[in-house]
C-alpha positions as CSV (number, residue, x, y, z in Angstrom):
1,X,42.2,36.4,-37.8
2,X,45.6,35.7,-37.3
3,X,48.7,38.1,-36.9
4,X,52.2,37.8,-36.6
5,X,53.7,37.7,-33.3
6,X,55.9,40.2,-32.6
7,X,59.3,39.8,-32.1
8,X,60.2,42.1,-29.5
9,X,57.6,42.1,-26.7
10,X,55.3,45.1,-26.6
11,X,55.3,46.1,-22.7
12,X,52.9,48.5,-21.3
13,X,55.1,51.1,-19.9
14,X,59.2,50.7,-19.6
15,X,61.2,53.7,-19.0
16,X,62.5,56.2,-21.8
17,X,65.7,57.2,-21.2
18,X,68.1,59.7,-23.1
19,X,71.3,60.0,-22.6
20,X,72.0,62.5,-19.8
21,X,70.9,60.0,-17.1
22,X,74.3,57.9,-17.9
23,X,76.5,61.6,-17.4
24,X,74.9,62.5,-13.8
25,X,75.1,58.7,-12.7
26,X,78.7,58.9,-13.7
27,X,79.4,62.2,-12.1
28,X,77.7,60.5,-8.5
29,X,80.5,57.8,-8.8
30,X,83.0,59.9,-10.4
31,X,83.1,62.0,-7.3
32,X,82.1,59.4,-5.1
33,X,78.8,61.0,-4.1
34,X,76.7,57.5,-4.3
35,X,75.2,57.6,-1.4
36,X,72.0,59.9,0.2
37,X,73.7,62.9,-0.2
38,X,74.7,65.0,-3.8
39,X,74.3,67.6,-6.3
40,X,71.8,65.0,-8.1
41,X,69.7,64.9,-5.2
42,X,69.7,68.9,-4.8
43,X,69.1,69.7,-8.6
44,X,65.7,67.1,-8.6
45,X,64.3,68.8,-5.6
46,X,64.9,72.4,-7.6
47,X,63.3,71.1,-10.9
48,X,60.3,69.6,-9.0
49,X,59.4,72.7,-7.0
50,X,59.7,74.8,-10.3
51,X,57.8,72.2,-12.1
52,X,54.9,71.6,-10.0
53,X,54.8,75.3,-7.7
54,X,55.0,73.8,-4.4
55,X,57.9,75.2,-1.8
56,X,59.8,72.2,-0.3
57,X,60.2,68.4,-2.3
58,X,61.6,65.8,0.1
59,X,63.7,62.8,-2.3
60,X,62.5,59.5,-0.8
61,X,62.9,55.8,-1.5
62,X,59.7,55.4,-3.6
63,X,56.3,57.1,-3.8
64,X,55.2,54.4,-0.7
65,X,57.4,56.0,1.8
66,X,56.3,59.7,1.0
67,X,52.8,58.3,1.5
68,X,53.4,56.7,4.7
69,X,55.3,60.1,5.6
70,X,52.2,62.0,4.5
71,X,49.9,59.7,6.6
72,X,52.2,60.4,9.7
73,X,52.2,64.0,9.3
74,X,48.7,64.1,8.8
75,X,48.9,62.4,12.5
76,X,47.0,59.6,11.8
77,X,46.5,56.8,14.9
78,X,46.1,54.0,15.6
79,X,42.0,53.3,15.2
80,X,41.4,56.8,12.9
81,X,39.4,56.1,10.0
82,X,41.1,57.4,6.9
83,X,38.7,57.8,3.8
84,X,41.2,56.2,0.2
85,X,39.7,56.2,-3.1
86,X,38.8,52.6,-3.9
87,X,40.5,52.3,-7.3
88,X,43.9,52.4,-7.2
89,X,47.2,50.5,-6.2
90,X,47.5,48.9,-2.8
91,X,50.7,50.9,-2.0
92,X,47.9,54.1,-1.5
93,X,45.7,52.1,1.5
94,X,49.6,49.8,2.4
95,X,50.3,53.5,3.9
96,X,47.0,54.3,6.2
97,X,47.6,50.5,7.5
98,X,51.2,51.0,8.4
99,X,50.0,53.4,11.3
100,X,47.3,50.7,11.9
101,X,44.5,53.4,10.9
102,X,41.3,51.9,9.0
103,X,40.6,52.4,5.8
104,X,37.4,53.2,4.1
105,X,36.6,53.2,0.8
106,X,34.9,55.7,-1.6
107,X,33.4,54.5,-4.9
108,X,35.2,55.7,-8.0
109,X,33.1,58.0,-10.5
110,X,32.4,57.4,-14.4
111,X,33.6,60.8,-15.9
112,X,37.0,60.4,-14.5
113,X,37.1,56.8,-12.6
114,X,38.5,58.9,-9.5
115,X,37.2,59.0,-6.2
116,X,33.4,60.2,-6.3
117,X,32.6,63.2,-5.1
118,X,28.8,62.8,-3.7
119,X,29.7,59.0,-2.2
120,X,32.7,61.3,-0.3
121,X,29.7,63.5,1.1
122,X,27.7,60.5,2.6
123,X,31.1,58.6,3.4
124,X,31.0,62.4,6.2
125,X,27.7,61.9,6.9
126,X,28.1,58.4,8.5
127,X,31.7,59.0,9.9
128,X,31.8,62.8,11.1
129,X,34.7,62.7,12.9
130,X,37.1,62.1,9.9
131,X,39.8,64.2,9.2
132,X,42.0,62.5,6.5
133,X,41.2,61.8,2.7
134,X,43.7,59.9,0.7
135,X,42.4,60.5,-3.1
136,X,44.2,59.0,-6.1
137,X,44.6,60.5,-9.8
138,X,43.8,57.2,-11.7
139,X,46.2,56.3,-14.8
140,X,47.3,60.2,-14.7
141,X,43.9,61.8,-14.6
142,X,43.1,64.3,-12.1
143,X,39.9,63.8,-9.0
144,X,37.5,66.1,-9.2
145,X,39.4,68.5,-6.5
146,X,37.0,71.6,-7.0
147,X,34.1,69.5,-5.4
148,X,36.6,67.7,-3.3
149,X,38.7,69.9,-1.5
150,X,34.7,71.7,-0.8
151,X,33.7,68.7,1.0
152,X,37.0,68.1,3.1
153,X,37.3,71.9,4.1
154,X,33.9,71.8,5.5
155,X,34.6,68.5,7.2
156,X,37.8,70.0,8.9
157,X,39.5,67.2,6.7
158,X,43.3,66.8,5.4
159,X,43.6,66.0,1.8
160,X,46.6,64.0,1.1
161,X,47.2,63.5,-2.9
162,X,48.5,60.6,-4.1
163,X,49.8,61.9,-7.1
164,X,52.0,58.5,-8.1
165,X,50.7,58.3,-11.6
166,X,50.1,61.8,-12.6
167,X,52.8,64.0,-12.5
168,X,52.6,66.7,-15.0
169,X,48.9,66.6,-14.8
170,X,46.7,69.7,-14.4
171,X,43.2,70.7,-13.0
172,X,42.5,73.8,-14.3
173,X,45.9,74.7,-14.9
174,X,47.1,73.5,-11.7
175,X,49.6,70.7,-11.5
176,X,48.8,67.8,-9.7
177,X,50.9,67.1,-6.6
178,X,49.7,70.1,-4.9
179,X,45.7,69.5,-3.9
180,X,46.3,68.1,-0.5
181,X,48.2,69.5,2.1
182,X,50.6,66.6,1.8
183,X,51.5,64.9,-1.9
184,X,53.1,62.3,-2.8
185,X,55.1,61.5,-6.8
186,X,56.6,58.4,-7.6
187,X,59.7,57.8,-10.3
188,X,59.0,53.9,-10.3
189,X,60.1,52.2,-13.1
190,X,57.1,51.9,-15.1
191,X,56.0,55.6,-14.3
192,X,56.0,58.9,-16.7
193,X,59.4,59.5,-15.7
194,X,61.2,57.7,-13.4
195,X,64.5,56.8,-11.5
196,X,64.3,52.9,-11.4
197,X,62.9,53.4,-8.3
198,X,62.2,56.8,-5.9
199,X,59.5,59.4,-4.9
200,X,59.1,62.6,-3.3
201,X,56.9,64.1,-0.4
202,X,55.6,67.0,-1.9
203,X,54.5,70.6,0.5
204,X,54.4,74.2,1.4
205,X,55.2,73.5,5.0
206,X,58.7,74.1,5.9
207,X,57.9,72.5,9.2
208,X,56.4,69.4,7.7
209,X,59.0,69.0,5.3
210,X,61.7,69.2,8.1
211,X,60.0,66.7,9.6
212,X,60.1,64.4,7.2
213,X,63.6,64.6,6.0
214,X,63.9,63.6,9.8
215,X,62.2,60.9,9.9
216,X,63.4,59.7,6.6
217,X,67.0,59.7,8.1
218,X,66.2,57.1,11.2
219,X,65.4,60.3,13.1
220,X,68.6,61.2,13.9
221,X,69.0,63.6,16.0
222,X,71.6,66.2,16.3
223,X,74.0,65.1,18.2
224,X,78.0,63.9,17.7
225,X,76.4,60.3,18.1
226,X,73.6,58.4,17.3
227,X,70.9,59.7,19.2
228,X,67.1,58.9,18.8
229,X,63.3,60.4,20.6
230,X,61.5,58.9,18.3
231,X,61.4,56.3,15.1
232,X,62.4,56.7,12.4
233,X,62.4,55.0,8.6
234,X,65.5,54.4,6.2
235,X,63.3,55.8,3.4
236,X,66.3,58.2,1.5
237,X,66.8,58.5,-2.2
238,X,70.3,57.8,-3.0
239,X,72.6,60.3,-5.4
240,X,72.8,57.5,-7.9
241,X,68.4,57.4,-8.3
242,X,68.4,61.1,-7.9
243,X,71.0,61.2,-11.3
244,X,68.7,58.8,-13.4
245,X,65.4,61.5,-12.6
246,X,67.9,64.7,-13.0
247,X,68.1,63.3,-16.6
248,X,64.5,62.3,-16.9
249,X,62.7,65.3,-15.8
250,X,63.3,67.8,-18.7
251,X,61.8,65.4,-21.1
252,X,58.6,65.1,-18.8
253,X,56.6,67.2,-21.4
254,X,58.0,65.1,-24.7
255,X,56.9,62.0,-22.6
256,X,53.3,63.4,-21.8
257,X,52.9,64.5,-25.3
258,X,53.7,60.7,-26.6
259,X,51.5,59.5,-24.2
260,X,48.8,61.5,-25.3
261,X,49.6,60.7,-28.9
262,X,49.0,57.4,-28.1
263,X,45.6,57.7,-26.1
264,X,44.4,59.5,-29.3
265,X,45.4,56.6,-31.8
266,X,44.0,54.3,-29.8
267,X,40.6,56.0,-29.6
268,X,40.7,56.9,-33.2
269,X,41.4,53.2,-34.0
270,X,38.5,52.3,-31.8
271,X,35.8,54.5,-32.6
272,X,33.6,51.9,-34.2
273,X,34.1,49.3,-31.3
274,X,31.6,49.4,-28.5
275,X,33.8,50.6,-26.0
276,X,35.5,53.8,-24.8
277,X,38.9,55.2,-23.4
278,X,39.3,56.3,-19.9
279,X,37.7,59.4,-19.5
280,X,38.5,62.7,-18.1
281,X,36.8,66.0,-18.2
282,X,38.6,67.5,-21.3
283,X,36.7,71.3,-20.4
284,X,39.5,71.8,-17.2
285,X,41.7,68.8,-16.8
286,X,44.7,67.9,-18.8
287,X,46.0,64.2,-17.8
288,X,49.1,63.1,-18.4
289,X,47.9,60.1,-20.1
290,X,50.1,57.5,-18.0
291,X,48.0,54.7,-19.3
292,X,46.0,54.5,-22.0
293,X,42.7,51.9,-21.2
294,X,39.5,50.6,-22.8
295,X,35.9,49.9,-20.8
296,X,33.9,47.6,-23.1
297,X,30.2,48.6,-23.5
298,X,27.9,46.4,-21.7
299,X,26.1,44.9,-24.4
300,X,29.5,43.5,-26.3
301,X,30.6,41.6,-22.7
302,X,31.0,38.2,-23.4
303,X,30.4,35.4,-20.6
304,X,33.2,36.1,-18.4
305,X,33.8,35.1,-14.5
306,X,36.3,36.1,-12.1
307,X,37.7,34.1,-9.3
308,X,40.8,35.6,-6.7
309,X,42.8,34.0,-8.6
310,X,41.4,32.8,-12.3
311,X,39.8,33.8,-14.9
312,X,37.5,31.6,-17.4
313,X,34.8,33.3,-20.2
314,X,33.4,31.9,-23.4
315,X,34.3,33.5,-26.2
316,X,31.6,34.8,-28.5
317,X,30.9,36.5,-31.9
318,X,30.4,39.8,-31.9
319,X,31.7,40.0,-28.1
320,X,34.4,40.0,-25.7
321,X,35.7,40.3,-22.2
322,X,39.0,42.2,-21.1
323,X,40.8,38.9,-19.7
324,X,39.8,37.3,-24.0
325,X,41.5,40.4,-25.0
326,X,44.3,40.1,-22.1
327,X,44.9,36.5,-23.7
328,X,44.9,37.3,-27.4
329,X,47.3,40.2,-26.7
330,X,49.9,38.3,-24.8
331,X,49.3,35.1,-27.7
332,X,51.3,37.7,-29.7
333,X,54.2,39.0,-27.5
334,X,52.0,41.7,-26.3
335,X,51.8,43.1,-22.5
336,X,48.1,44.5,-21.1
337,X,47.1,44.7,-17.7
338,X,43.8,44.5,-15.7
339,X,42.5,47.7,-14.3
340,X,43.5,47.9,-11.0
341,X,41.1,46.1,-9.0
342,X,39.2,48.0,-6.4
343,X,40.5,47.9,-2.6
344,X,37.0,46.6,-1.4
345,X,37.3,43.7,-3.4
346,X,40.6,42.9,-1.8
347,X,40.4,39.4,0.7
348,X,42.9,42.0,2.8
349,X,40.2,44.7,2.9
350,X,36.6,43.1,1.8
351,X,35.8,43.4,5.5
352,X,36.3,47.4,5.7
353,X,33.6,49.7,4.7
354,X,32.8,50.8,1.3
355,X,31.0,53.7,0.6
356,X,29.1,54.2,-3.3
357,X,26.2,56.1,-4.2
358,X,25.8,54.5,-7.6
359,X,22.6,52.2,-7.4
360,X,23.4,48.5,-8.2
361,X,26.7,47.7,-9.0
362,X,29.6,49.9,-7.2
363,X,31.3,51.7,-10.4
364,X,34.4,50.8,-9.1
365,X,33.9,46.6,-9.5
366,X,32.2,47.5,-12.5
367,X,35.4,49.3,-14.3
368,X,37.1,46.3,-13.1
369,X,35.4,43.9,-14.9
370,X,35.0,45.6,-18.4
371,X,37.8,47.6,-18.3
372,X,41.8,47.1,-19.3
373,X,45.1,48.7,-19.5
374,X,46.8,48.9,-23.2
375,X,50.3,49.4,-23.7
376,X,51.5,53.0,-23.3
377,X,55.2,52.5,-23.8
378,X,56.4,55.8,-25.5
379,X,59.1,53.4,-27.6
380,X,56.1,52.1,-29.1
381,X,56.1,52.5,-32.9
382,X,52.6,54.1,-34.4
383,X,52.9,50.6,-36.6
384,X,53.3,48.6,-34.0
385,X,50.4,50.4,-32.3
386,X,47.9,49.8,-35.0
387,X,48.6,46.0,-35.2
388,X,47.6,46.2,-31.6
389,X,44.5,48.1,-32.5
390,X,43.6,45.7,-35.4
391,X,44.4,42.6,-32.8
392,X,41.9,44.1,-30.3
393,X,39.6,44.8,-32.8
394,X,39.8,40.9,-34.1
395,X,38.3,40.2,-30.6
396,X,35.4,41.6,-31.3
397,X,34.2,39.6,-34.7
């Protein structure tokens, strides 16, 4: 089946801005306030704290830095073992490495494709001594932090969230971003809302948050001159970045109800298809739908094989692969993505220890290899959408 191509590209997620971005970047020049300091980058920390409960918000560069911040306060070392969910994006593990700690991994779980909670248990059990879990929230979807945050307080253990992809998410009517004793957001430009760029350290420890707003500054210490006892990081958010979130963040529930809109016409379009959406557990957690994704059913996988580099798969009747659906998509001006693929699996990390308790295939590899990202972009027309449903669909005949 053929379709036309469309003549504006389809991306997956491109930010959604509205008007009152342009008035507080204009104000930052307008008063000359471009720089790290500003009423922009006051008012963001306000709306965050109100928005997700937690008492300080520390503007940063991007969500990498208030990870690595996290992982320094947490006072990882040289040589600790730091236990990161295995799915996710290499900025999450970048941050353990940066203080020359070693990751390990834990296997994802199928009801929410988050960190597992049971593989976390044994991961204990053969490394006792840990006291630092980096856990993800996958495309927007919450961990399972009730069975979680059990297992680290037992262990003695820090929970640091990386909460990158899920702000405005909620676990039993908790927002996400406030499960660990450090948390980190990200405004990147492909996120929920974002600032081009930016992210926040997110805590209830004034100390801690000091701290990092020290360290974010080059450590400087006060003094009349430049003075320094330890290092530091140029990791700020500007005034300018901090104007372009100020004007995103009040639309953060119109953007996760779009999102959500579009998770739900996607699995209405695909509810004869032998596949299924990313899951979450719809009894207590509310995800903010950052990315909507499909994991083909084993039985309509096509041939498919994966190098580090290539792809190559035989297409077949009645089956398909995600990189065949990848490839049709983009033949028509469409942008998908592969699921992200699992740190383990990384050349960089295949040497570090991975910890599953699935039998057989880790669940992790295995979401990687059925499993893709669908656009998401809010600006996305519901007609648009459908042709993308019907394309997806013609993979499968």
């Amino acid at each position: 089946m053929e379709f036309e191509s469309f003549n504006n590209k389809i991306w997956l997620s491109t930010p959604t801005l509205h008007g009152d971005e342009l008035r507080f970047i204009t104000d930052a020049i307008e008063t000359n306030w471009v720089s790290t300091e500003g009423a922009n980058l006051k008012e963001i920390e306000q709306l965050v704290k109100e928005k997700i409960g937690c008492k300080f918000a520390v503007p940063l560069s991007c969500g990498t830095a208030a990870l690595h911040l996290a992982v320094k306060l947490a006072g990882v070392k040289e040589g600790d073992i730091v236990f990161c969910s295995d799915m996710t994006f290499n900025a999450t593990v970048n941050a353990v490495v940066y203080e020359k700690a070693i990751p390990v991994f834990i296997d994802a779980e199928t009801d929410t494709w988050n960190m597992d909670p049971l593989a976390l248990e044994k991961a204990f059990e053969l490394y006792p001594d840990t006291k630092v879990v980096m856990i993800v929230n996958l495309y927007g979807t919450p961990a399972k932090y009730e069975e979680i945050c059990a297992i680290a307080d037992k262990h003695g253990a820090i929970i640091i969230e990386d909460a990158a992809e899920s702000f405005g998410a909620t676990y039993k009517g908790k927002q996400t971003g406030t499960f660990g004793k450090y948390n980190a957001i990200s405004f990147n430009g492909n996120k929920i809302i974002t600032g081009s760029s930016g992210g926040m350290l997110l805590t209830d420890d004034e100390e801690c948050a000091l701290r990092a707003r020290k360290w974010s500054t080059q450590s400087r210490e006060k003094a009349p001159w430049y003075q320094h006892t330890e290092t530091g990081y140029n990791y700020r958010m500007s005034n300018i970045i901090a104007g372009i979130v100020r004007g995103q963040i009040p639309h953060l529930g119109e953007h996760i109800a779009k999102k959500k809109e579009i998770y739900e016409r996607y699995r209405e379009g695909f509810k004869d298809l032998p596949l299924q959406m990313n899951p979450y557990i719809n009894e207590y957690m509310e995800p903010n739908f950052w990315l909507s994704c499909i994991l083909i059913d084993e039985k309509a996988m096509c041939d498919c094989e994966r190098t580090d580099n290539s792809s190559h798969y035989v297409s077949e009747s009645g089956k398909t692969c995600p990189d065949e659906i990848f490839d049709t998509l983009a033949k028509y001006n469409v942008q998908a993505r592969p699921i992200w693929k699992p740190m383990h699996l990384q050349p960089l990390y295949n040497q570090n220890d991975f910890i599953s308790c699935s039998k057989g295939i880790d669940v992790g590899s295995d979401i990687f290899r059925r499993g893709l990202c669908l656009p998401s972009d809010i600006k996305m027309t519901a007609e648009e959408q459908d042709i993308i449903i019907k394309i997806v669909k013609s993979c499968f005949e």
